[in-house]
C-alpha positions in Angstrom: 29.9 -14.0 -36.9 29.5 -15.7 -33.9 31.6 -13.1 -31.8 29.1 -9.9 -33.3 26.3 -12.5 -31.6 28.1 -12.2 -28.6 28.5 -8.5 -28.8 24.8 -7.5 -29.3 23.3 -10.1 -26.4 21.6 -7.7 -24.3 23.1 -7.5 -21.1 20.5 -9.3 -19.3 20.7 -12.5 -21.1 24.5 -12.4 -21.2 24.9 -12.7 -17.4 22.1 -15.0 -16.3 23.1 -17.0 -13.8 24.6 -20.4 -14.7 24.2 -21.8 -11.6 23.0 -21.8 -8.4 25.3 -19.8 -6.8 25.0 -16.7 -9.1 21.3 -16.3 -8.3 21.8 -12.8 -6.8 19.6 -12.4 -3.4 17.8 -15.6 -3.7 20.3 -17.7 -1.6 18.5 -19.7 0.8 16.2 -20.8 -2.0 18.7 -21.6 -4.2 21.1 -23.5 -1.2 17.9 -25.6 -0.4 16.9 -26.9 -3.9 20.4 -27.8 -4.9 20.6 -29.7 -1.8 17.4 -31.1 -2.2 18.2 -32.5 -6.0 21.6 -33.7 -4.4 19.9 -36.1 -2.1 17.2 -37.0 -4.7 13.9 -35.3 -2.4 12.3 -33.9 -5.3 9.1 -32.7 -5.4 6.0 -33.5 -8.3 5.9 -29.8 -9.2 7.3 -26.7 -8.0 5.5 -23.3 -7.8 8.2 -20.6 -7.9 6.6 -17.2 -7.1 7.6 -13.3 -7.1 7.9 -9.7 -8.7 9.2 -9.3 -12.7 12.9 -9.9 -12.8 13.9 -11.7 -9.6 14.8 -15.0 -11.0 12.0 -17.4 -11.7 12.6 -18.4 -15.5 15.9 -18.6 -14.2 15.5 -20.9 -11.5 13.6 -23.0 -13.2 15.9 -23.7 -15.9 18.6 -24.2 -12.9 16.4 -26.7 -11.6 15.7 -28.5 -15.0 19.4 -28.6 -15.5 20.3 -30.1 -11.8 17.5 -32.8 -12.8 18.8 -34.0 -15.7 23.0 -32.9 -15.4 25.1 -36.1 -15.6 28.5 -34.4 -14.9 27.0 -32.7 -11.8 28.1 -29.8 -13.3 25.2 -27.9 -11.4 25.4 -28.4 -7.9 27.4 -25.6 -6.5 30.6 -25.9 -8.3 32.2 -23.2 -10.1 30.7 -22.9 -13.9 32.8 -24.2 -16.8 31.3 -24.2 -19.6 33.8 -27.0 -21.0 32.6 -29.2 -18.6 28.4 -28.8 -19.5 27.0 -32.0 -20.6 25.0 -32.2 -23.5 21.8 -31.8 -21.5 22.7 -28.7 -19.8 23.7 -26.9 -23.0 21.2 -28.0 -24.9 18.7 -26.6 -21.8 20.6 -23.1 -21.7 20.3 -23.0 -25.6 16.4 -23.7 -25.0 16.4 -26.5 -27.5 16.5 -29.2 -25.7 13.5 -32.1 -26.7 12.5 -33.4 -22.9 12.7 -29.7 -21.4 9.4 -27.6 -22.8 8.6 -24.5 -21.8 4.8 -22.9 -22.1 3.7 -19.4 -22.0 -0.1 -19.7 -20.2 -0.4 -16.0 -20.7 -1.0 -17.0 -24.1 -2.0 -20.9 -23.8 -5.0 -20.7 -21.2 -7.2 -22.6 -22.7 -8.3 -26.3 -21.7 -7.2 -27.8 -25.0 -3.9 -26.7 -24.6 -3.7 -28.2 -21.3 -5.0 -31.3 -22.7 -2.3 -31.3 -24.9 0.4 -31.0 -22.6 -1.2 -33.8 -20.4 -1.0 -36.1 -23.5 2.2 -35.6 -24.3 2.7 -36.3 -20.8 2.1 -39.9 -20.7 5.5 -40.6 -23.0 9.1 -41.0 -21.5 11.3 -38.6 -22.0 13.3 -39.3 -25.0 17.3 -38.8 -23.8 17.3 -37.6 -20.1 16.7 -38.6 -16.9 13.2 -36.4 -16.6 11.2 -34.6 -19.2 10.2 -31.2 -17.2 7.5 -28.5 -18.4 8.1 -25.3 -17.4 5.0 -23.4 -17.3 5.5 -19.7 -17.0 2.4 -17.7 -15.6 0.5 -20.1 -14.3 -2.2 -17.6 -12.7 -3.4 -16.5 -16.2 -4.8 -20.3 -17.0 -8.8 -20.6 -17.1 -10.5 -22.3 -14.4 -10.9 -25.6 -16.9 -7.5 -25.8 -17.3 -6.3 -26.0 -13.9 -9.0 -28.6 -13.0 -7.7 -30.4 -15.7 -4.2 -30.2 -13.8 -4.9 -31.2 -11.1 -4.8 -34.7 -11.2 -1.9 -35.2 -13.4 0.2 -32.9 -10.5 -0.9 -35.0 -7.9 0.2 -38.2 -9.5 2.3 -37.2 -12.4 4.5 -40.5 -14.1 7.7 -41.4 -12.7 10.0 -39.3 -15.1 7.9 -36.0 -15.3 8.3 -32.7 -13.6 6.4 -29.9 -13.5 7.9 -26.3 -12.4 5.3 -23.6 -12.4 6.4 -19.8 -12.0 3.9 -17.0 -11.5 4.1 -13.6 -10.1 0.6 -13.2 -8.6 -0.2 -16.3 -6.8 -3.4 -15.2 -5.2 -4.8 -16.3 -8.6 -4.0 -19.4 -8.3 -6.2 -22.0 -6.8 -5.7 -23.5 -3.5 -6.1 -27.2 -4.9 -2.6 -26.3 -7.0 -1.1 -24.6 -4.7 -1.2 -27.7 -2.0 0.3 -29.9 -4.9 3.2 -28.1 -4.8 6.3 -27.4 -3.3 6.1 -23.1 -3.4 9.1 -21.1 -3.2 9.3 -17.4 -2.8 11.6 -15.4 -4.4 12.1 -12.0 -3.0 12.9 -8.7 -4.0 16.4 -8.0 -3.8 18.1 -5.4 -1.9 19.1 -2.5 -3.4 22.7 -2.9 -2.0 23.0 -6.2 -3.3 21.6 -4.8 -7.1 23.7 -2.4 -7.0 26.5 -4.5 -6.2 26.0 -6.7 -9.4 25.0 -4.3 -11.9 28.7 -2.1 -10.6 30.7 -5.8 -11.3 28.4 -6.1 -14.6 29.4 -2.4 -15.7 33.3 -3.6 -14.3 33.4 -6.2 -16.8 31.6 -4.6 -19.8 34.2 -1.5 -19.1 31.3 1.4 -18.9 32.3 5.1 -17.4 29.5 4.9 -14.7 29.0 7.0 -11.7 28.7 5.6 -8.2 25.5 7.5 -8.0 24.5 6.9 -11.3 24.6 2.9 -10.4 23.0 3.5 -7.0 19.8 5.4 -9.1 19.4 2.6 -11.4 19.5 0.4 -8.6 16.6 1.9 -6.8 14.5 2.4 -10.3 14.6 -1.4 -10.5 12.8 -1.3 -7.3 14.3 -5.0 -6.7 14.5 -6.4 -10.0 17.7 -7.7 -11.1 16.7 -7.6 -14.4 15.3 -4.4 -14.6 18.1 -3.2 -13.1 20.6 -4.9 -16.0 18.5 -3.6 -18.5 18.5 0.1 -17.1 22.5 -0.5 -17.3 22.6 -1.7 -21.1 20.3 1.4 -21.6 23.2 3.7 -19.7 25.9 2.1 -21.7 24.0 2.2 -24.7 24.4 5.8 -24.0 27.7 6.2 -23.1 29.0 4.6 -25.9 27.6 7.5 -28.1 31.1 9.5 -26.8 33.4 7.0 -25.2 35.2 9.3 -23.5 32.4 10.3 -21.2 31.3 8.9 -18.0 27.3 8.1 -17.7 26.4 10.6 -14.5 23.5 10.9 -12.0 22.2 13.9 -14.2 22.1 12.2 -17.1 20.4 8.7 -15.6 17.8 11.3 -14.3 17.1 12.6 -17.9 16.7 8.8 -19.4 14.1 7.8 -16.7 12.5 11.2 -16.0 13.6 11.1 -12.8 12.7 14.5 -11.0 16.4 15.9 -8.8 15.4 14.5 -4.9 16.9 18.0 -3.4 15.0 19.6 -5.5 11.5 18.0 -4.5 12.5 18.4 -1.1 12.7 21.8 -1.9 9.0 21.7 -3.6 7.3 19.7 -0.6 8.7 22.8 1.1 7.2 25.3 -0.7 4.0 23.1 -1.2 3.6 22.9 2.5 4.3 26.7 3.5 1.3 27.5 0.3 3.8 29.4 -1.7 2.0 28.7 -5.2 4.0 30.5 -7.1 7.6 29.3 -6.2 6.1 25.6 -6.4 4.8 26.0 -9.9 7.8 27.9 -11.0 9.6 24.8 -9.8 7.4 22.4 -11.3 7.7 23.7 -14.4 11.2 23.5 -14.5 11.7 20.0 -13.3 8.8 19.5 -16.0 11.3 21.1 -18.9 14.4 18.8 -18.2 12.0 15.6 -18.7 9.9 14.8 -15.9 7.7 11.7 -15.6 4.5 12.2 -14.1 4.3 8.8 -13.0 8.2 8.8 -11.7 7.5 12.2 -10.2 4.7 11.4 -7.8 6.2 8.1 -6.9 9.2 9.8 -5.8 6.6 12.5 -3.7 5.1 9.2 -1.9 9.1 8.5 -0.7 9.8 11.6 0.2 6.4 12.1 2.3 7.5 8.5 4.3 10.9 9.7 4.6 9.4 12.9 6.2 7.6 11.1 7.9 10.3 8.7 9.2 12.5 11.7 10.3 9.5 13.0 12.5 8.3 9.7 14.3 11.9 7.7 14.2 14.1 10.7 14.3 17.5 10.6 12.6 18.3 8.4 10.1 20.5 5.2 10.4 23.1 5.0 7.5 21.2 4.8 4.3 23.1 4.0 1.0 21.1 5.9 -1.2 19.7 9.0 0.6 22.9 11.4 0.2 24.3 14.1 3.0 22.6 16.9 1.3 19.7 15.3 1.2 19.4 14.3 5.0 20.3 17.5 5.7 17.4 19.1 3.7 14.9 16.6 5.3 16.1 17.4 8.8 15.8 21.0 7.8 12.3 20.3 6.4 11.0 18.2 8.6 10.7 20.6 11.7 8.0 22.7 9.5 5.9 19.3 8.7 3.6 17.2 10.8 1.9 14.2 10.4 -1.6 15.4 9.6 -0.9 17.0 6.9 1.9 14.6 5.4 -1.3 11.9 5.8 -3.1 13.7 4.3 -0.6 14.5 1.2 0.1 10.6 1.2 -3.3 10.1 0.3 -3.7 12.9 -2.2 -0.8 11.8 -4.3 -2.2 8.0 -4.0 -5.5 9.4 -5.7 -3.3 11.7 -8.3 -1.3 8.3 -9.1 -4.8 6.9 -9.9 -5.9 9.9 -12.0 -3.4 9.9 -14.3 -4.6 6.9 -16.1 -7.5 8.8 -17.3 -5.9 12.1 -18.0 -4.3 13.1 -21.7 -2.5 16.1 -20.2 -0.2 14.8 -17.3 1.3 17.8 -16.6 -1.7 19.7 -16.1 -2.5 16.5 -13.8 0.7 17.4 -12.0 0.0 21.3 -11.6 -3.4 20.8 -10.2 -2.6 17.9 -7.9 -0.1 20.8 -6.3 -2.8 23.3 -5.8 -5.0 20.6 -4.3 -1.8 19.8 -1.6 -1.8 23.4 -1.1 -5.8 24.4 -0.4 -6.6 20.6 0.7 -6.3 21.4 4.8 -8.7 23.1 6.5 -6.9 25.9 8.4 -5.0 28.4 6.4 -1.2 27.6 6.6 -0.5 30.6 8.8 -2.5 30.1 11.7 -2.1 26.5 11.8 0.2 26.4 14.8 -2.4 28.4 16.5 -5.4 26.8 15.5 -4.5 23.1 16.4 -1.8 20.6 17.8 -1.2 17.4 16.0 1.8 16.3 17.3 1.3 12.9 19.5 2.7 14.2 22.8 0.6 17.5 22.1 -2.6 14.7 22.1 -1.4 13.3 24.7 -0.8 16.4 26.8 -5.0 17.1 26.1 -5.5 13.6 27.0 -4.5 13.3 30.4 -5.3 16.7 30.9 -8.8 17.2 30.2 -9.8 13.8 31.2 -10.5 14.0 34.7 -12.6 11.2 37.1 -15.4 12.6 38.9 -17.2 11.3 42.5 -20.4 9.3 42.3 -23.2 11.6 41.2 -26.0 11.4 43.5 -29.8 10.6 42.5 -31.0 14.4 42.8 -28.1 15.7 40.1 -28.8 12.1 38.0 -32.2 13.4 37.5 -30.9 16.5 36.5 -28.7 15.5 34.2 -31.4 13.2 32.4 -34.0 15.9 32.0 -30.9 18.4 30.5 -29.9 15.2 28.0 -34.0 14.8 27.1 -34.1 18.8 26.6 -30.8 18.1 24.1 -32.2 15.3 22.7 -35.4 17.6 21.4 -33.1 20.7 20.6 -32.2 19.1 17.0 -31.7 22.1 14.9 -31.3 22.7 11.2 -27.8 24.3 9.9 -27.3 25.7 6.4 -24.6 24.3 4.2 -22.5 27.7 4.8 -22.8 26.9 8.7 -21.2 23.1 8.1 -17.8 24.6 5.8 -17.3 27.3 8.5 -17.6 26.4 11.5 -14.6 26.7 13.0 -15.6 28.9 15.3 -19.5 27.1 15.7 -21.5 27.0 18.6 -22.7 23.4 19.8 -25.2 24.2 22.1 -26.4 21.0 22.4 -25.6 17.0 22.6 -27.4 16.8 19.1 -25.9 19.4 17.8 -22.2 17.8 18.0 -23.4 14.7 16.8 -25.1 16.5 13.7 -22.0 18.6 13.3 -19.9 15.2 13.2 -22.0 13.6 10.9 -21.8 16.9 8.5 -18.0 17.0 8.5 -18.0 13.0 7.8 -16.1 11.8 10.7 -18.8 9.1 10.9 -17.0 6.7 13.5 -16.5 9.7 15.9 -20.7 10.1 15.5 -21.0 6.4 16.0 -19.6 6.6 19.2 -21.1 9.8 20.4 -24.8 7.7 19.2 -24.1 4.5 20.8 -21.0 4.1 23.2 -21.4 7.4 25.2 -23.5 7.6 27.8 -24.2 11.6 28.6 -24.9 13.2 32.4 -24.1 16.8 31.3 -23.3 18.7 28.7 -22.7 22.8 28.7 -20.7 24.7 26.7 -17.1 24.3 27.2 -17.3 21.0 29.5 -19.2 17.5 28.7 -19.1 15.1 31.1 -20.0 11.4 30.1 -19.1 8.0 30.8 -19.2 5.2 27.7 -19.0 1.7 26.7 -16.2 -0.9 26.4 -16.7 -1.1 22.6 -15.8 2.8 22.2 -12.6 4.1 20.5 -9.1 3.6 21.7 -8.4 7.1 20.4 -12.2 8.2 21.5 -11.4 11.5 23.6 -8.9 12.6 21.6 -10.5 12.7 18.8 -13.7 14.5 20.9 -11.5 17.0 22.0 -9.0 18.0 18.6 -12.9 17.9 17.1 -14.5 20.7 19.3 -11.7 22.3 19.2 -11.3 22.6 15.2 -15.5 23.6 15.0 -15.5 25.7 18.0 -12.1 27.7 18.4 -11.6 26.8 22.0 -10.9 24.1 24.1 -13.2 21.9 26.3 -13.1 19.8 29.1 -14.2 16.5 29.0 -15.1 14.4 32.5 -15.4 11.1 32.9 -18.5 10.3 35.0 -18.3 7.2 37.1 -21.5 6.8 37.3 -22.8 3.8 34.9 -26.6 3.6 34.4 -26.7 6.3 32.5 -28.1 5.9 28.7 -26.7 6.5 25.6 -28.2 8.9 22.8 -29.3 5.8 20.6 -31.0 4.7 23.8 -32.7 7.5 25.0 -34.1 7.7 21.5 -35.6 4.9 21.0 -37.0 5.1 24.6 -38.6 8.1 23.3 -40.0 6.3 20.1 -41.7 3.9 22.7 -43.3 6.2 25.1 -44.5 8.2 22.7 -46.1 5.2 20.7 -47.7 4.1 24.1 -48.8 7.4 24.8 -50.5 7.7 21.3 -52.0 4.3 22.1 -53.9 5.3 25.2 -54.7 8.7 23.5 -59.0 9.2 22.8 -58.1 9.3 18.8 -56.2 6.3 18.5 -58.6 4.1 20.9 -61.8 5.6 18.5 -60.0 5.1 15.4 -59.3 1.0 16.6 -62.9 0.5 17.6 -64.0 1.3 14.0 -60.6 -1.0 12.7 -60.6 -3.4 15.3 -57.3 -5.6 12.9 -55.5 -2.3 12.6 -52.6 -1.4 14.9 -50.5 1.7 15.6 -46.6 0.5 15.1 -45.1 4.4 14.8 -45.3 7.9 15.4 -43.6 10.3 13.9 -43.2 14.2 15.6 -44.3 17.4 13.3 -40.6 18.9 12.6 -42.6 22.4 11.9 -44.1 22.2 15.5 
């Protein structure tokens, strides 16, 4: 009987580390609280923090076993399990009397913190410490960690307290500095895939390489996920022992979507073709596909596009295969960041959608279309119509910025009577004029501003209100001068933007000349004179000799005038 037990122990439980040394990824944490133990500088409590399936529990029973071993079974040595004392096997048996593990996911109340507390106060009954091991701590009510807090500051003699939680921004700064706090990472996918191939070894599956290396990355650094995703695999396998698990069919039991194949879809996605990227959807769709799996694996693909483009060519990646670099080299001289930003936020938004959708895969098919009709200018004239690419920027940059001389006092004048006449040419545009006008004529200061405002890039209006200061604007060429606080990216912003609503591009001066005012300014100086001007006016002083307490403190101009 007790071999079948041994049989049908799931694969995660069967090869939990035993001691320090087989905590896979976590060594430094692992090397520095055996040591720690070994020369007695133990802490009150420990806070052990992380993602699902990286070790915590696990560490803490380590730690509860090191605490209370009296062969010294547990500090590094190679594990025996003839030579566990009593203590140690009745703590990996999780029955021992002194060692007490709590669940505050589902204990979060105040009385069952009291109780704890109370039971506190007695010696252990047989080892050397009696240790609660409090799983979730974040979840606790506010009452029950105040009622911690002074037993984990001065706890008795033979207690311990090791606390495990994986969101420990929940968790109140007055615990947290009680606490000794280690963090377990994620684990490398090269190191996960590693164990689970030894795991697979010894339980004598027939699994693929690439199989192994695709349930490493679903586990997305969770050795536990990982070891369960295996026992699935082999659960499968052993269906028909004579055939070996492959990537194909580890795809099929997560619903993982083929990666050449959504390389392949980005493609067509990118270049519009509807019809080819639906037929392709559809298919991917029919073999299993996960909605949620599916657009995760779009938001890789987008950064490894991405990667290709600003880093160039990839360094030696375990689990991105040949074909694969080669179709994201291929693809990747057809993309640009603009649009792959604007396709990483997109999915981000369909990932968020999906929670309140019943049909995902009509989720799926119209978060395509929205990739494909999301930019601006049609897909075709795209390298004519604009130029993304940072040295492209750049190029307009350093091109179109150009110092000027010192403008004398005659053109100053000038130039401030043609910003007044802007700042009074304020014109109304139709909803029709805003969507197309990509070919729009700004006559005016004002009218760029209103045109910024319309197509919500509100920090380039900002800055166009506040932080420029104009001395001429005409069509085709602004010159200005502006404040410290303005944009890094300020002019090349300006200049992509008028050349996106206007069709053409336009040179932008820098003036040197630094008394100039900016928009916001000039308004408000406005406002002022023509509140003083309404105050010295014959109506105003005749209407405050018959309301000698009232007082004029705006003006407002007729719009229909």
């Amino acid at each position: 009987m007790e071999n079948i037990n041994k049989e049908l122990k799931v694969l995660a439980l069967k090869y939990r580390p035993k001691i320090f040394k087989e905590l896979i990824g976590q060594e430094i944490i692992a090397e520095t609280i055996a040591n720690a133990i070994k020369i007695g500088k133990t802490p009150n409590a420990y806070l052990l923090t992380g993602i699902r399936g990286v070790g915590k529990t696990t560490t803490a029973r380590l730690i509860a076993k090191a605490l209370n071993c009296t062969n010294d079974n547990d500090q590094g040595k190679k594990y025996n399990k003839k030579d566990l004392c009593d203590h140690c096997r009745q703590i990996e048996n999780s029955n021992h009397i002194d060692v007490l593990e709590m669940d505050a996911a589902s204990k979060t109340g105040i009385d069952d913190v009291r109780e704890l507390i109370e039971n506190s106060k007695y010696n252990p009954t047989s080892s050397k410490y009696k240790i609660y091991i409090i799983d979730e701590i974040h979840m606790l009510s506010k009452q029950a960690f105040n009622g911690l807090l002074k037993t984990l500051e001065e706890p008795p003699e033979k207690l311990k307290f090791i606390l495990a939680t994986t969101d420990v921004r929940k968790i109140p700064v007055t615990i947290l500095s009680r606490c000794q706090r280690f963090d377990l990472k994620r684990v490398g996918l090269e190191k996960i895939y590693e164990h689970i191939k030894k795991i697979s070894d010894l339980e004598k599956g027939k699994i693929s390489d690439k199989a192994l290396k695709l349930l490493s990355k679903a586990s997305e650094g969770s050795v536990r996920d990982a070891i369960s995703l295996l026992d699935r695999a082999l659960v499968y396998q052993s269906l028909d022992p004579s055939k070996t698990v492959d990537e194909e069919g580890v795809r099929k039991m997560l619903g993982l979507a083929d990666k050449s194949k959504l390389i392949i879809l980005l493609t067509h996605v990118f270049n519009g073709e509807e019809k080819k990227s639906m037929e392709l959807l559809n298919e991917l769709i029919d073999v299993g596909l996960d909605a949620k799996n599916f657009l995760n694996d779009f938001l890789e693909l987008i950064y490894l596009f991405s990667r290709r483009i600003n880093l160039g060519a990839f360094e030696k990646d375990l689990f991105i295969s040949e074909g694969e670099k080669e179709l994201i080299e291929k693809g990747s001289k057809d993309l640009n960041m603009q649009d792959l930003s604007l396709f990483w936020q997109l999915t981000l938004k369909a990932i968020e959608d999906l929670k309140v959708v019943s049909n995902e895969n009509i989720a799926l098919e119209m978060y395509l279309m929205q990739l494909m009709h999301a930019k601006l200018i049609d897909n075709k004239n795209f390298e004519k119509n604009i130029e993304v690419g940072s040295t492209k920027t750049e190029k307009i940059s350093t091109k179109e910025i150009k110092e000027v001389e010192e403008i004398d006092n005659t053109k100053t004048i000038n130039f401030a009577k043609n910003q007044m006449k802007n700042t009074d040419q304020i014109k109304t545009y139709s909803e029709k004029d805003v969507v197309n006008n990509k070919k729009f004529e700004v006559r005016s200061f004002a009218d760029l501003i209103y045109l910024a405002e319309k197509n919500k890039e509100m920090e380039l209006k900002y800055d166009l209100e506040r932080n420029v200061k104009l001395a001429n604007f005409e069509n085709g060429n602004i010159d200005i001068n502006f404040n410290e606080n303005i944009n890094k990216n300020f002019i090349k912003k300006l200049s992509q933007s008028l050349f996106e609503w206007t069709g053409k591009r336009w040179i932008i001066t820098l003036s040197k000349n630094s008394d100039l005012k900016t928009f916001h300014e000039k308004k408000i100086s406005n406002k002022e004179k023509l509140l003083s001007n309404e105050k010295n006016s014959a109506t105003v002083k005749e209407m405050l000799n018959v309301f000698p307490d009232a007082d004029l403190v705006e003006v407002k101009e007729d719009k229909d005038e």
